[in-house]
C-alpha positions as CSV (number, residue, x, y, z in Angstrom):
1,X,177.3,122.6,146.0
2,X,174.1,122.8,148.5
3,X,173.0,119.2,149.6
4,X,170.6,120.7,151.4
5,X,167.3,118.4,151.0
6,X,163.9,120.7,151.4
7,X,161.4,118.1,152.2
8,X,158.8,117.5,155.0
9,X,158.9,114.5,156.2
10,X,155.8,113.4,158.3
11,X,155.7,110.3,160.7
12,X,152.4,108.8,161.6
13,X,148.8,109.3,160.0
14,X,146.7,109.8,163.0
15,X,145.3,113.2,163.7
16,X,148.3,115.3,164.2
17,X,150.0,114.1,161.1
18,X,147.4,114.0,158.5
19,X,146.1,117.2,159.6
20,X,149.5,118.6,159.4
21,X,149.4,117.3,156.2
22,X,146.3,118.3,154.7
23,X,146.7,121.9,156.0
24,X,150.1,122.2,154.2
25,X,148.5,121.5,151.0
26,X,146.0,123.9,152.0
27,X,148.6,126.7,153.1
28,X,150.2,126.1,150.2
29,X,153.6,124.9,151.2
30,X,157.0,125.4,149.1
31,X,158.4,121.9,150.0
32,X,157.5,118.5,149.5
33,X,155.4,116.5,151.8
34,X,155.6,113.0,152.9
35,X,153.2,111.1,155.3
36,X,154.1,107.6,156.3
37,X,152.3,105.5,158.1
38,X,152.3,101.6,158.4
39,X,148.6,101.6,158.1
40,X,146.7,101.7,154.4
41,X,143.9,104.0,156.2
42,X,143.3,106.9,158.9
43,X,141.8,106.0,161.8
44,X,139.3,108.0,163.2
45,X,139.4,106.6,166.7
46,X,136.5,108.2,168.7
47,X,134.3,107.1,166.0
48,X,135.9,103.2,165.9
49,X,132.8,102.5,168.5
50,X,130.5,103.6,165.9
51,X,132.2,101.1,163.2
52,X,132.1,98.5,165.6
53,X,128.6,98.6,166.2
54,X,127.3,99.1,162.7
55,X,126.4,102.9,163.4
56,X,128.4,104.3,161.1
57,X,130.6,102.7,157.9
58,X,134.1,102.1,156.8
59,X,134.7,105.5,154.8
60,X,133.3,107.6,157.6
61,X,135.6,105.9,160.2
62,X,138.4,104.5,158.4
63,X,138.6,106.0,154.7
64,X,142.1,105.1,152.8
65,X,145.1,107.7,153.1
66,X,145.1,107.5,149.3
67,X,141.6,109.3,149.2
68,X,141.9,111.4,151.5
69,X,145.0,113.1,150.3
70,X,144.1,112.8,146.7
71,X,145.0,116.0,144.9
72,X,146.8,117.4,147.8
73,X,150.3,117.2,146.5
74,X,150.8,114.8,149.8
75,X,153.1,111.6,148.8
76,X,151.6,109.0,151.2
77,X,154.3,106.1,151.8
78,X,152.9,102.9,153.6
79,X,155.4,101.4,155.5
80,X,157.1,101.0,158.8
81,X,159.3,103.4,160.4
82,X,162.4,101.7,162.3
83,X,164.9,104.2,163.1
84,X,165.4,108.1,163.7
85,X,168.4,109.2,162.7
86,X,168.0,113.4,164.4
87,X,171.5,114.0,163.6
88,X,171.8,113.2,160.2
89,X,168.0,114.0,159.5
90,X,167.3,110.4,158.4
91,X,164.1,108.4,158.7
92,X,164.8,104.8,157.9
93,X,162.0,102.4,156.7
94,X,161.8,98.0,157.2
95,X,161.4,98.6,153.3
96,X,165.3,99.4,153.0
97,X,164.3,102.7,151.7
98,X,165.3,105.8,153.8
99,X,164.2,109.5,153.5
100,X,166.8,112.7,154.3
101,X,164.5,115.5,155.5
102,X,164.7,119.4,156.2
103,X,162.2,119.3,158.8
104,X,160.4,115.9,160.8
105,X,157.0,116.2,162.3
106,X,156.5,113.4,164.9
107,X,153.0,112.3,165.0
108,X,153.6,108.7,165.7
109,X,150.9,108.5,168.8
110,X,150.8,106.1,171.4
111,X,151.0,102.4,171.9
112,X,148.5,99.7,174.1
113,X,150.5,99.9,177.9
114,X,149.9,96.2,179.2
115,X,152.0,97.3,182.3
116,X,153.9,94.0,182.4
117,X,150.4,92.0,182.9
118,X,151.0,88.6,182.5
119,X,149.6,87.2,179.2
120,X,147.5,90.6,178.7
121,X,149.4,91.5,175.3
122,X,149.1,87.7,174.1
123,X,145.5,86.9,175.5
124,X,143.5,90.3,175.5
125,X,142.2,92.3,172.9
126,X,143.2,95.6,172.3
127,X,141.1,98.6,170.8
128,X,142.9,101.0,168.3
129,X,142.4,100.2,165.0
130,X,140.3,99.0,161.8
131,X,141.9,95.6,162.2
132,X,140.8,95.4,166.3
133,X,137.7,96.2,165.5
134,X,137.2,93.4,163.0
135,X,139.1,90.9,165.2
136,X,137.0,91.2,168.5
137,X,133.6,91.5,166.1
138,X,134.9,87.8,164.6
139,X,135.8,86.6,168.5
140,X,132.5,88.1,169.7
141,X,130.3,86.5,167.1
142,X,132.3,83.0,167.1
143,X,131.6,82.9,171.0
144,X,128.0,83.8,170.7
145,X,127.7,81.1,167.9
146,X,128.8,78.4,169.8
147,X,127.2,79.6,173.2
148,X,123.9,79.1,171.5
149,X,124.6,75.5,171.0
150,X,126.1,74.8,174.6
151,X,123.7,73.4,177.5
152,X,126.5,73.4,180.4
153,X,125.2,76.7,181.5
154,X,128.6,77.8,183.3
155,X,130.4,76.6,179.8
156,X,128.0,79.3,178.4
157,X,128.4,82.0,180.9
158,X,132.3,82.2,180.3
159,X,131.5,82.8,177.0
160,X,128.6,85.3,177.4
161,X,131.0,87.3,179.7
162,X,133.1,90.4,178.8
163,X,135.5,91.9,180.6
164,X,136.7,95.3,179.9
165,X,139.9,96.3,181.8
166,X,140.2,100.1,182.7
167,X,137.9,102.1,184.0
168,X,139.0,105.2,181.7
169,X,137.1,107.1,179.1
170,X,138.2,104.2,176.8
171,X,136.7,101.4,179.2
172,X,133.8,103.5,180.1
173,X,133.0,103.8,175.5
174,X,133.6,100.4,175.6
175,X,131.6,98.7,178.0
176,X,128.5,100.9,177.1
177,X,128.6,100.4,173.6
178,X,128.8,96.3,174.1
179,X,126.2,96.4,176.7
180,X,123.7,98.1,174.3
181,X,124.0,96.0,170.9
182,X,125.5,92.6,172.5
183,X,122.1,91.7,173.5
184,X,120.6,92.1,170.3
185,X,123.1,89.7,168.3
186,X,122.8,87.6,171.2
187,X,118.8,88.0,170.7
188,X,118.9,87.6,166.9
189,X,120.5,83.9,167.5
190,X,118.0,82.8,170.2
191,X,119.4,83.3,172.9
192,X,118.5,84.4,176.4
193,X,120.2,88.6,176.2
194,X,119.8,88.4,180.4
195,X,122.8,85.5,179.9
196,X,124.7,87.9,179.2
197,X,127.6,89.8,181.3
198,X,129.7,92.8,180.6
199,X,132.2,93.3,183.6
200,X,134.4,97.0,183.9
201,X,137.3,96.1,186.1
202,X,138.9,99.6,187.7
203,X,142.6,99.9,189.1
204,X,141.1,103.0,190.6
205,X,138.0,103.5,193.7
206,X,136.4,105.7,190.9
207,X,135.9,105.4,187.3
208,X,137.1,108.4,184.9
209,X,139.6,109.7,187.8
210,X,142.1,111.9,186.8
211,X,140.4,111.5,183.5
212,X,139.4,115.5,181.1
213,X,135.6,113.4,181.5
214,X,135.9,113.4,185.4
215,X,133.2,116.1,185.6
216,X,131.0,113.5,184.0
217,X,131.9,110.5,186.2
218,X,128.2,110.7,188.1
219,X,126.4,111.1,184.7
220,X,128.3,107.8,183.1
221,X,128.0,105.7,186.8
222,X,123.8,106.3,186.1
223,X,123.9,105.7,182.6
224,X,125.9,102.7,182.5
225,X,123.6,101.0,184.7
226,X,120.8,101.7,182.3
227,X,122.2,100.0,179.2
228,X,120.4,96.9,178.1
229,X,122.6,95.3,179.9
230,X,123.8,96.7,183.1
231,X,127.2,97.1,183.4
232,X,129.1,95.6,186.1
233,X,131.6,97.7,187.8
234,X,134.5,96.4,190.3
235,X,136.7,99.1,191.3
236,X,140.3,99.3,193.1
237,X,140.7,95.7,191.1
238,X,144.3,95.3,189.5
239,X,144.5,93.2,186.6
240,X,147.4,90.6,187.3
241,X,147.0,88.0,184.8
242,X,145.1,87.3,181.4
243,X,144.8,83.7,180.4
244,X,142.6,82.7,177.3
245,X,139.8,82.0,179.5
246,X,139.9,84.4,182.8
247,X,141.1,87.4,184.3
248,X,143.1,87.4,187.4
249,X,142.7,90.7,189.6
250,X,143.7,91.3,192.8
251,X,141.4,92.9,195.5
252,X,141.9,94.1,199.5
253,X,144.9,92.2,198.8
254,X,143.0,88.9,198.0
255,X,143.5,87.4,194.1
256,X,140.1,86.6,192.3
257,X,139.2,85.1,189.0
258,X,136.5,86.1,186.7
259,X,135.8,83.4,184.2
260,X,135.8,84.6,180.4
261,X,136.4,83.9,177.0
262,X,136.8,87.7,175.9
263,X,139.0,90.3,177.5
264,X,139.1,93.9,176.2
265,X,142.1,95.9,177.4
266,X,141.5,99.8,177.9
267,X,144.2,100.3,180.8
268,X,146.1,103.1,179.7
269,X,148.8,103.8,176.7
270,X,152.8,103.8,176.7
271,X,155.2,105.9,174.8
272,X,155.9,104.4,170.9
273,X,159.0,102.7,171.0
274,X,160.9,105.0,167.9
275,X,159.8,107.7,170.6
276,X,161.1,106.2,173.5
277,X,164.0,105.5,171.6
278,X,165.4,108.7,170.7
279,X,168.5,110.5,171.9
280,X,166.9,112.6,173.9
281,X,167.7,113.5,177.9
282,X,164.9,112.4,180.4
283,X,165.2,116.0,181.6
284,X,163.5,116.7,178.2
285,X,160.8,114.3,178.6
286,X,157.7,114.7,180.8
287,X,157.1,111.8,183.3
288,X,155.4,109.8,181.6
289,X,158.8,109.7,178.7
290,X,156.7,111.9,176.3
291,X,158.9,114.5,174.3
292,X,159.0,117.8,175.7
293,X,158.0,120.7,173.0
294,X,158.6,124.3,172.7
295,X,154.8,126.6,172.7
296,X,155.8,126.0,168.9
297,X,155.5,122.4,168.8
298,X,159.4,122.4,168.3
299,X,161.6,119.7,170.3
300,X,163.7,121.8,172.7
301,X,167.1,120.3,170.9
302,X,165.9,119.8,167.9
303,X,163.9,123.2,166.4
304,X,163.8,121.6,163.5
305,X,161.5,118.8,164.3
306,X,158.4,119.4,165.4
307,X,155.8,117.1,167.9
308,X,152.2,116.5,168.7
309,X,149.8,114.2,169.3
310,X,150.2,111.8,172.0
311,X,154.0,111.3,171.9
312,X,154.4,114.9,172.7
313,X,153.8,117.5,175.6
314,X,154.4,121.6,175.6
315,X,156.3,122.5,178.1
316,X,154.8,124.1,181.3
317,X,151.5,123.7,179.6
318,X,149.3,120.3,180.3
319,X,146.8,119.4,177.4
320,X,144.8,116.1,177.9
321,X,146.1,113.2,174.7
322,X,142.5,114.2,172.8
323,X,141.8,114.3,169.3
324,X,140.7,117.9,169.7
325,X,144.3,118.7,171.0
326,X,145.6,116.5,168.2
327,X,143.9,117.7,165.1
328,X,144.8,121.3,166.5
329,X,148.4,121.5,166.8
330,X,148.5,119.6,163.6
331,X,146.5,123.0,161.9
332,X,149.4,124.8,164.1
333,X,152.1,122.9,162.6
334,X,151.4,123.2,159.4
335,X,151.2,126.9,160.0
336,X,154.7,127.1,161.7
337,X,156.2,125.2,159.0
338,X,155.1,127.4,156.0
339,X,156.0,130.2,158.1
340,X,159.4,129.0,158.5
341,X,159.8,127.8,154.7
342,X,159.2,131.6,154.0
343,X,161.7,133.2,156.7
344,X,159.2,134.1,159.4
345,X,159.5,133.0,162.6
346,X,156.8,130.1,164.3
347,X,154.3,131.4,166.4
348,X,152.8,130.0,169.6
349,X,150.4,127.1,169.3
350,X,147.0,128.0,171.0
351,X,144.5,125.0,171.6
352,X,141.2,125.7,172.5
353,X,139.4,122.9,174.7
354,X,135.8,122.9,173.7
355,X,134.4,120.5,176.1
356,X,134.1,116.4,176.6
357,X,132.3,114.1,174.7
358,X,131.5,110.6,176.2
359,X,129.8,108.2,174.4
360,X,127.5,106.0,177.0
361,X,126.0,103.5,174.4
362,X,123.8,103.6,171.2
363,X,122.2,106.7,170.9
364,X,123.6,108.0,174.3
365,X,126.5,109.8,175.6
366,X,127.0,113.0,177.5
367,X,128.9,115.8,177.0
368,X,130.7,118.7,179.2
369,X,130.4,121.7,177.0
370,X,133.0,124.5,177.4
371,X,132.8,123.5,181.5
372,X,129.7,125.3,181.5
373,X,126.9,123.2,181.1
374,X,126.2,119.7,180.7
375,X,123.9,117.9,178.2
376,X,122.8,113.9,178.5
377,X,120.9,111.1,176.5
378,X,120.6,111.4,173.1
379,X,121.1,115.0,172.4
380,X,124.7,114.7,174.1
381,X,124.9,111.6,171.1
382,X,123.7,114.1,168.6
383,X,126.2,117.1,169.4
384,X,129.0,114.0,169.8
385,X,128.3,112.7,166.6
386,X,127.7,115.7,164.6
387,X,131.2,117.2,166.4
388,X,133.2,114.6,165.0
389,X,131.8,114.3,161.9
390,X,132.7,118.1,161.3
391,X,136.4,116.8,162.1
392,X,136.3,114.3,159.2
393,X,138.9,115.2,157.1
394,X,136.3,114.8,153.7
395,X,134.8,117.1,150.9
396,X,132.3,118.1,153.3
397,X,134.6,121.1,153.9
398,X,134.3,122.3,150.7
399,X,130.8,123.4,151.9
400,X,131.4,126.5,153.5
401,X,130.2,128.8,151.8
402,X,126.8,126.6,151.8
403,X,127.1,126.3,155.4
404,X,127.9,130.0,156.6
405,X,124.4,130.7,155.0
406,X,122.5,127.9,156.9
407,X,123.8,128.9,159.9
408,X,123.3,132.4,159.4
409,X,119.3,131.2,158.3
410,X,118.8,128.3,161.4
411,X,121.0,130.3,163.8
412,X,120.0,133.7,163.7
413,X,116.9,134.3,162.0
414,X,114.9,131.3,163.2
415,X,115.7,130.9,166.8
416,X,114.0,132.0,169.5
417,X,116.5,133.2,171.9
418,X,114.3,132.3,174.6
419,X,113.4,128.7,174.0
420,X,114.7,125.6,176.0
421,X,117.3,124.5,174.5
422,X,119.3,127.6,173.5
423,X,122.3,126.8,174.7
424,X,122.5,123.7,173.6
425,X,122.0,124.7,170.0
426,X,124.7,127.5,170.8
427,X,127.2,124.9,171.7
428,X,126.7,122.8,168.7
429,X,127.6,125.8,166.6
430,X,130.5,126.7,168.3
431,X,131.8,123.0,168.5
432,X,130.9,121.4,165.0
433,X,130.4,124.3,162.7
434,X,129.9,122.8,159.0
435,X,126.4,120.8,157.7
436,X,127.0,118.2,159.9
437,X,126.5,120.7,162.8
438,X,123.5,122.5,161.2
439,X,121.2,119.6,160.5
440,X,122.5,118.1,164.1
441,X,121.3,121.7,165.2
442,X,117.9,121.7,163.0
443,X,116.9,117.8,164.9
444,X,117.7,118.9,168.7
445,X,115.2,122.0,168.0
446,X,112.5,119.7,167.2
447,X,113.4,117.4,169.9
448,X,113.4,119.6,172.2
449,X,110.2,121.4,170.8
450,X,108.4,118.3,171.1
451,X,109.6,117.9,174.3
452,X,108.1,121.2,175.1
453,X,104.7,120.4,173.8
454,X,104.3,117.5,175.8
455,X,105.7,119.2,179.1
């Protein structure tokens, strides 16, 4: 008798997986499909700024897994992974249920990397999902609140200061995005918005280094000094200690405090403990203990698990831990899968990097565009926002046929190929194709019409 179990078991809901999932039920597939993830709702994280900041709302940003895989076929389990069994093809669950599978797809992301900082787990805020969001917007407004009411004015500094450790694309979203609407909550209680201070300490002499946004670094150092708050920026500055109300850095080898009631932590990512946890040799890990993968997203030991996302890296190919990268080998590993559920073989996973998109506060951001050309201000926020709405895994997809014709109408019967502003337009095709990227399109033309006109 065949035990054989033919199920697809998916670990973590972030982009890899629920794109993986949502493109089986597209493809198709033969087998069953299960997503688990701890979380009740996908988080679409370069966006979490937006839900933050009252930009954008809770089903844009943070829609319910139940929703968004409604009528796919997809069983969506909530719960907690807390063992990998690769031999016996066993996922395990704190529920006491377990889950035999014919193939695995690890999507489980990364984790905050405090780097053994003392008190920086217990003391600072971290930045990944719904729940941070709403935690640091309680803290934010409860120190405003009471800052109001406070005379002492150093009391009140400590807690009108921010600090944002890591000088990253994360810290760099970060700070710009507080530095902008701070001062209007800050405002809209009566207070003084100059009180306020929003500190970016860097480990590093420059901020974005090493970083896929490096090319923008000069573009984000102008434009953070601009927000309506300017940002202040202390580079080669190690974080050594958090404490409730400071941050301990060290500096030309001299330790400084910086008094605060709020510290946001953006210093980098570790390796999810079930991944780290795995039997598999260092020699098949990269050097940062990421799981080395086959150019078809298969583990080198295992061909019948498959990886992406951030707890993953293809072998003798480097791709930056993006969401574009993410959602794009999760499209890929859908396709392998159904390909090998039918007896073909898995084909090569080809990711195409469209550019960088940086958001530099509200209505602001900049964005490196195939490395070819860059755009700043708010058509960069336009082209940002209208890419990754495109990427929202909602009905608007159902709209293609509506949107080939709108393109075809905007795009090629209504531009003038020899207007300022061409390329732009071009790029917002070719980056967020879809409604989203057509009425993004239709507003930079009259922007930059207007701009025209008054030139």
């Amino acid at each position: 008798m065949n035990s054989q179990v033919y199920q697809t078991i998916i670990l973590g809901g972030g982009f890899t997986g629920l794109f993986t999932a949502l493109n089986l039920a597209s493809e198709h597939y033969p087998r069953s499909v299960i997503l688990i993830d701890k979380e009740e709702r996908f988080c679409f994280k370069p966006l979490l700024y937006e839900y933050f900041d009252g930009e954008m709302n809770s089903f844009q940003v943070v829609p319910r897994f139940s929703e968004l895989l409604r009528g796919s076929g997809v069983i969506f389990v909530q719960d907690t992974v807390e063992s990998i069994d690769l031999h016996q093809q066993q996922v395990q669950l704190a529920s006491g249920n377990s889950y035999k599978y014919s193939n695995l797809v690890l999507a489980l992301g990364s984790v905050t990397g405090y780097h053994s900082v003392k008190g920086a787990k217990e003391n600072a805020f971290a930045f990944w999902t719904q729940a941070d969001a709403i935690a640091l917007d309680r803290h934010l407004r409860g120190c405003f609140q009471k800052a109001i009411k406070i005379e002492d004015p150093e009391l009140r500094q400590k807690l009108l200061t921010v600090v944002v450790v890591g000088g990253g694309a994360s810290g760099v979203e970060m700070a710009a995005t507080l530095a902008d609407f701070l001062p209007h909550w800050y405002g809209a209680l009566g207070g003084n918005a100059t009180e306020i201070r929003v500190i970016m300490l860097n480990h590093g002499q420059k901020i974005l280094d090493g970083d896929i946004n490096d090319p923008l670094r000069s573009i984000a150092e102008q434009e953070l000094k601009k927000r309506t708050v300017p940002i202040e920026i202390i580079t080669e500055a190690e974080a050594t200690a958090v404490s409730q109300n400071a941050v301990e850095y060290k500096t030309n080898n001299q330790v400084k405090i910086l008094p605060t009631h709020t510290t946001i932590w953006t210093a980098g990512t570790s390796v999810h403990p079930l991944i780290q946890n795995l039997p598999i040799p260092q020699e098949h890990r990269d050097h940062h203990h990421r799981l080395l993968v086959t150019s078809n997203m298969q583990l080198l030991d295992f061909p019948e698990v498959f990886a992406g996302g951030d707890c993953a890296a293809v072998r003798d190919n480097s791709l930056p831990p993006t969401a574009q990268v993410a959602y794009q080998q999760g499209v890929n590993i859908a396709r392998n899968l159904k390909a090998m559920a039918i007896g073909e073989d898995p084909k090569p996973v080809g990711v195409n990097i469209r550019g960088t998109l940086l958001k530099l506060g509200l209505n602001d951001a900049a964005a490196n565009l195939f490395n070819v050309f860059e755009v700043v201000g708010e058509p960069a926020h336009l082209i940002r926002q209208g890419t990754y709405l495109t990427l929202l895994p909602t009905p608007i997809h159902d709209f293609k046929a509506t949107t080939e014709w709108l393109d075809e109408e905007i795009f090629h019967h209504h531009l003038d190929t020899h207007k300022t502003g061409k390329k732009v337009v071009q790029a917002v095709e070719l980056i967020g194709a879809g409604v989203v990227s057509v009425l993004v399109a239709k507003k930079l033309l009259r922007m930059l019409g207007e701009k025209e006109k008054t030139e």
